[in-house]
N, C-alpha and C positions, 0 to 999 in steps of 0.2 A: 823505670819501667822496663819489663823483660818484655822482649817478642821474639816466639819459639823460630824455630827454621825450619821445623822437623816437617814435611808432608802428611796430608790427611791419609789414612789409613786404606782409604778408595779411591788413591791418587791414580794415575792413569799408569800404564808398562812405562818401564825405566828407558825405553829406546831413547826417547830424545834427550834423557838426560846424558846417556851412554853416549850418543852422539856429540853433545857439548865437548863431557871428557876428552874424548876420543877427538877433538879436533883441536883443542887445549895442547894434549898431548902431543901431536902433528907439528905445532907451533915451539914446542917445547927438541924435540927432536931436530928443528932446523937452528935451534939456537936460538930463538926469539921468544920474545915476551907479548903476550898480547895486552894492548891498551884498553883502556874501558872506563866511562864515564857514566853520571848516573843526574838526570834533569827530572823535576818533578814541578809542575804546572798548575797556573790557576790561586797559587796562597796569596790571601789578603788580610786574614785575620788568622789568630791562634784558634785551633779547633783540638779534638779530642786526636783527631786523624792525622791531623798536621803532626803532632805531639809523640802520635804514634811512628810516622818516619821518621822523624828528629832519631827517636830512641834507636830505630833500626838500621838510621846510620854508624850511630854510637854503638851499638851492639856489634857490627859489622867491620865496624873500620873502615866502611866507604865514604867518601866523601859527596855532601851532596848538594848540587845546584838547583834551590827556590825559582822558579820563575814565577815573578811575581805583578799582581795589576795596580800601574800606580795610582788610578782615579777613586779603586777601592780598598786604598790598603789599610790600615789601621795603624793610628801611634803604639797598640800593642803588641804588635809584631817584633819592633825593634827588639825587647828585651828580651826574646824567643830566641832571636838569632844571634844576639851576644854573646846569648851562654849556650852555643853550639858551636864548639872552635872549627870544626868539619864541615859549616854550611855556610854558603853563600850565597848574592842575589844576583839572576840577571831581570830583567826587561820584559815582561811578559804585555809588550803590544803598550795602549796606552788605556780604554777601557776594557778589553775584552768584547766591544760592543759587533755587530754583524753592517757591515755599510754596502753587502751585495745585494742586489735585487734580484728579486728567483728569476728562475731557477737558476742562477749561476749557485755554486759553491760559496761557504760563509767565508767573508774576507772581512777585517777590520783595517789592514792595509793595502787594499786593491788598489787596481785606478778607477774607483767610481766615485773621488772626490779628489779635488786639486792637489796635485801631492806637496805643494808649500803645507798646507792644510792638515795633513797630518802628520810633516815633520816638523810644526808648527808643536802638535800635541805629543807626538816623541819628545820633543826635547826638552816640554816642561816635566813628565815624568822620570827623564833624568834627575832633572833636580828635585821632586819629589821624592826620589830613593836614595839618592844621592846626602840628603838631608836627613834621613829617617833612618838609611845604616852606614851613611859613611863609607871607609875605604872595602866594608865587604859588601856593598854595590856594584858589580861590575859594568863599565860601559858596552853590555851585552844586550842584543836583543832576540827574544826569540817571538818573532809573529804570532799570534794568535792563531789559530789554525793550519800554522806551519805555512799559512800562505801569505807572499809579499811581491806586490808590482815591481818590476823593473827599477822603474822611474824612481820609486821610492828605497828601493837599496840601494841605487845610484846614492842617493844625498844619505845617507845613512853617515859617513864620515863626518860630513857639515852638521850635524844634527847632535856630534859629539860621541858619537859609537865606533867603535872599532873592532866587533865581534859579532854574528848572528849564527842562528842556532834556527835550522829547521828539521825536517822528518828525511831518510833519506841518503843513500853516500851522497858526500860530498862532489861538484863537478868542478872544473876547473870555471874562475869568473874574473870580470874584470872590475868586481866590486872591491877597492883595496882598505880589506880588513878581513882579518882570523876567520874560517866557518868552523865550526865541528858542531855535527849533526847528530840527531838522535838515529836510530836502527833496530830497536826494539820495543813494541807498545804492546805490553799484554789484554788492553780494556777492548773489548768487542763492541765496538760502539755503533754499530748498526742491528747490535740482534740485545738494545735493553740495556749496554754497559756491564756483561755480565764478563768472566774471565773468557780468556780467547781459548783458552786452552793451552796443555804442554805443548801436546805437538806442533800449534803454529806458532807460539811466542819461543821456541827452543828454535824452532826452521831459521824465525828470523835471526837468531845471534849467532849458528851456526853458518847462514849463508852469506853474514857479511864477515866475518871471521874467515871464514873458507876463501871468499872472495879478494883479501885484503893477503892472507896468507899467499895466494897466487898472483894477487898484480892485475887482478881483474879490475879492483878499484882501488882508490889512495890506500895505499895501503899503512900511510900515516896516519890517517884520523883515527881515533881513538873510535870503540864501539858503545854505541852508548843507549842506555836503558831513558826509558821514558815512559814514568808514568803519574798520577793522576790522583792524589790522596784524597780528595773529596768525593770522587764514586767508585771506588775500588770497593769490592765485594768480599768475602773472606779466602773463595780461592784465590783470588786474584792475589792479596796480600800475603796468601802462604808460598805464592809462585815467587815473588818479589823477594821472600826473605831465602828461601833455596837458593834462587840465583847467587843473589850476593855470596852467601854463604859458602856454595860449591865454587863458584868462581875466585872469590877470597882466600878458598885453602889451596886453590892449583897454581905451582910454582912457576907456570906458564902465565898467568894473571896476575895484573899493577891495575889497579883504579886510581883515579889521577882526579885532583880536584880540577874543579873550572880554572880558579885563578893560575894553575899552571898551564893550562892546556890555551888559554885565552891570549896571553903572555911570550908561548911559543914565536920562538925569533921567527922572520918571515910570517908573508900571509899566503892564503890560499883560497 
């Protein structure tokens, strides 16, 4: 399956793509390389959409990290991800289910249930994935709504993990296991799930790029994209394959699969 790159015809002024370049370049000029990962959320079963990243990884030569639900995932998934040498899984929570009570924010790993209790249910979804793909499983998890209690990344090691992934630079923690965090989410998911737009999904890869270039934050994590194949719209998807594509051809840009970036000696 082909999936174009090319921008629609009444895409928005070039500025913030010029601004990416232009900061690419910046990086390129100090002698660096900028890192960049790419997570995509929510796969439990093969879909038309799912099939559609698969290819756009493959099309791209980006590598790309499934976060996946192990309470719903499907035996047919395995055979999806076999024959994608480029894709990987991590831990996407353990149902995707909401265990806050309003009005707080949805959390499926908060502290609004015993946290044995749900590193009770982390740990058999390990071996749910763990069973289902084997060594390109990773012992990663990325929380469900990128939110996770304390208490419960505290025991995250004891539960058999040694990497989490939420929204966000990276801070420094005393949770001893790998972060690298996503910093790019094009889905507007307050106005419908529609595309956010160039200008604020460019802002964000530009301003943690920019930020990581000057030491304002780790300037080791890798920048990494995140998005959402099951309510992606068509810009949204045509934003997604640009990206990659412009970032893929600047000699200031490395996309780095998980399993390397997970692996990185030390933690953080």
């Amino acid at each position: 399956m082909t999936v174009t790159a090319t921008a629609p015809s009444d895409s928005p002024p070039r500025a913030g793509w010029d601004a990416l370049t232009a900061e690419l370049d910046a990086w390129a000029a100090a002698g660096r390389t900028a890192s960049l990962w790419w997570r995509d959320d929510d796969a439990i079963e093969p879909t038309p959409a799912l099939d559609r990243m698969i290819a756009l990884s493959i099309e791209t030569a980006a590598p790309l990290a499934l976060a996946v639900i192990p309470a719903g995932v499907t035996d047919a998934l395995a055979p999806v991800v076999d024959a994608a040498p480029g894709v990987t899984v991590l831990q996407h929570g353990w149902s995707h289910a909401n265990h806050a009570a309003p009005p707080a924010k949805k959390a499926e790993l908060g502290a609004d249930r015993p946290t044995a209790t749900v590193l009770a249910e982390l740990a058999e979804g390990r071996t749910v994935l763990d069973h289902l793909f084997g060594p390109r499983a990773l012992p990663v998890l990325v929380p469900p709504w990128n939110r996770i209690a304390p208490g419960v990344a505290a025991g995250l090691p004891g539960a058999g993990f040694n990497g989490l992934s939420v929204f966000g630079p990276r801070r420094v923690s005393t949770v001893n296991m790998m972060c690298v965090n996503t910093h790019i989410d094009p889905v507007a998911w307050k106005d419908g799930k529609r595309f956010l737009g160039d200008a604020e999904a460019l802002g964000m890869a530009v301003t943690h790029l920019r930020a990581r270039r000057l030491g304002a934050v780790d300037a080791e994590e890798p920048t990494g994209l995140l998005t959402h194949h099951l309510v992606m719209d068509g810009e949204t998807w045509a934003f997604t394959a640009r990206f990659l594509t412009v970032t893929r051809r600047h000699p200031a840009a490395r996309w780095l699969p998980a399993d390397t970036l997970f692996a990185a000696e030390g933690h953080r």
